[in-house]
N, C-alpha and C positions, 0 to 999 in steps of 0.2 A: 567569345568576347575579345576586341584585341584592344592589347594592352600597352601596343606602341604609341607614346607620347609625341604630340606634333608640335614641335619646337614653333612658338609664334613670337614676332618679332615685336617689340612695343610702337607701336605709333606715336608718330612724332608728336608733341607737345602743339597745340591746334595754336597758330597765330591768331590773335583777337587785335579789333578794330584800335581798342584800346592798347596791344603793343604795337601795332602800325602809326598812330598817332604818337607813341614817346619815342620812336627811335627817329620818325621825322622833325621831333621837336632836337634830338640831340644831334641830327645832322644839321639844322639849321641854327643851333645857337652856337656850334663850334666852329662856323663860317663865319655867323658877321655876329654885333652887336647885339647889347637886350634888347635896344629900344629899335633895332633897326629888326626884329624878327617880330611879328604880328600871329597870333591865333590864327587869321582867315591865311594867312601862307600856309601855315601848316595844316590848317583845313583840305586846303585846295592838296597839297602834296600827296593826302592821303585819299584824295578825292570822296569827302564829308563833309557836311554842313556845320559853320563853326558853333551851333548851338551843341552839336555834339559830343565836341570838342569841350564845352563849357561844363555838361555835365559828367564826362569822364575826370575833369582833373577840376572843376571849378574856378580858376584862374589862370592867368597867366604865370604868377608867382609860384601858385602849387604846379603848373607843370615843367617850370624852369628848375626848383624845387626837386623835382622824379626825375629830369634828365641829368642833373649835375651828380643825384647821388646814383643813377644806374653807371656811370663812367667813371667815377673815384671808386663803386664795387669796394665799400668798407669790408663789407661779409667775407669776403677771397682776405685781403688784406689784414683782418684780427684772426683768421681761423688759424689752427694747431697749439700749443703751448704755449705757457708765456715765458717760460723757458728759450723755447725755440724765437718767439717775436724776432728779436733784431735781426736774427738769418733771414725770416721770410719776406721782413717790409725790406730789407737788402734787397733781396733776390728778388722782390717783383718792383724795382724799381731800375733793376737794371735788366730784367729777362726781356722783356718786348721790344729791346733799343733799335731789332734790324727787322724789327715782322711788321710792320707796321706800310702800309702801302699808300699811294694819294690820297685813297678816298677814305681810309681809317680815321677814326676819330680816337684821339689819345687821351689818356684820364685826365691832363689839367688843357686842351682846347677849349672847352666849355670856360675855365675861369678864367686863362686869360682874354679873351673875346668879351667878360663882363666884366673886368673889372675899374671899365671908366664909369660901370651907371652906380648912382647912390645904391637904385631899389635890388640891383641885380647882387651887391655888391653884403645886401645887410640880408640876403637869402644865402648867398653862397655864406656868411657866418654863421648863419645859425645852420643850415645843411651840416656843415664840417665839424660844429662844435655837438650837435646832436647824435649823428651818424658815424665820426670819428674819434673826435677826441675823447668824447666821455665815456662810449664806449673802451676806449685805451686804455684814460684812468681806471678804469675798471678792473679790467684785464690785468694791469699792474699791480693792483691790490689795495688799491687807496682812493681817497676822494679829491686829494691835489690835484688840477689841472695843469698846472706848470708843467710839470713833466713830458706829459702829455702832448700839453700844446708845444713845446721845445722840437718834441721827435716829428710833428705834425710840419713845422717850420722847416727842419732839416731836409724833409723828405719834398715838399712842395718847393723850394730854392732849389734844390740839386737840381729835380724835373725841369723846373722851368729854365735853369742856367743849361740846361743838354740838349731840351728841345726846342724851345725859342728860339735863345741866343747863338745856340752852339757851339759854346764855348769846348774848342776842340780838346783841351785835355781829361773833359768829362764826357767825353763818346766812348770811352771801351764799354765792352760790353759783358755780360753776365760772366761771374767765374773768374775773375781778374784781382788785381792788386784795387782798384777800387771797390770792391765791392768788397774786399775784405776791410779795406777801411772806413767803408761805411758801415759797416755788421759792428766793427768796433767801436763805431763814435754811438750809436746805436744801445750798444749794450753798457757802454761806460753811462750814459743820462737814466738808462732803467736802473743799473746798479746804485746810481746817486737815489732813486726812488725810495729804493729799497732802502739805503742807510737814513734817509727822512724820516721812512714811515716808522723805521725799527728806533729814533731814537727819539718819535715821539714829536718832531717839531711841527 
């Protein structure tokens, strides 16, 4: 009998129709507008029939909806303690500042590109508030959203002042005196959470 084991490697994770269709939806709503990306483009991108399209996600809403929250990736961004929190929503908001090439799509692309449509505009709050913030509150240990929504503000303003704007004195990058004053501004709004919850208001 032999008894030597034949090391097999796992097989990749099988790409479906259905994640071909939301990574072209999130390339295309991080490019131009709500109103200006259509189902039948991203039909055609994926070369499928937009009925298909209609039965994978059912709308436009729900698939604008799947792309906004695959690229914010709440899941990476709430994981480890909550302890640890403000180091990590730090840290991933300043670690990707130089990996990022032409064709990448960055976590807030998708929202600034919608945020002149009402429809695109009242999906991306309720994405954020469902996906993020309450989650947060959560995490924190209470049911206030204030909080929440404060670190949620903090973290979306820096992004977009660094990557829109450019405002050059928020380009350093991961591991710096900014990112240690963000872990601190960070940890000072969880800390105020905490004296909330603890005194009952």
């Amino acid at each position: 009998m032999n008894n030597n084991v034949i090391a097999r490697e796992t097989p990749p994770a099988k790409i479906t129709t259905r994640d071909r269709i939301l990574e072209a939806a999130i390339l295309r709503f991080a490019r131009q507008s709500y109103e200006a990306t259509g189902l039948r483009d991203i039909a055609a991108d994926v070369d499928v029939d937009v009925a298909y399209v209609h039965r994978c996600f059912g709308s436009k809403e729900r698939l604008f909806a799947a792309a906004v929250e695959a690229t914010l990736k709440p899941e990476l961004l709430l994981s480890g303690t909550a302890a640890d929190l403000a180091a990590t929503l730090a840290h991933e908001l300043f670690h990707h500042a130089e990996g990022y090439g032409p064709h990448d799509v960055r976590p807030l692309d998708i929202v600034i590109h919608s945020l002149s449509s009402a429809d695109a505009s009242r999906v991306l709050r309720d994405v954020v508030a469902r996906s993020f913030i309450e989650p947060l509150a959560a995490k924190l240990g209470h049911a206030d959203a204030l909080n929440a929504s404060l670190i949620t503000a903090l973290l979306a303003g820096t992004g977009i002042l660094r990557t829109v704007l450019g405002i050059a004195p928020l380009q350093e990058t991961e591991g710096g005196r900014l990112e240690a004053m963000m872990t601190a501004a960070l940890a000072g709004i969880i800390a105020s959470a905490d004296v909330t919850a603890d005194s009952g208001a």
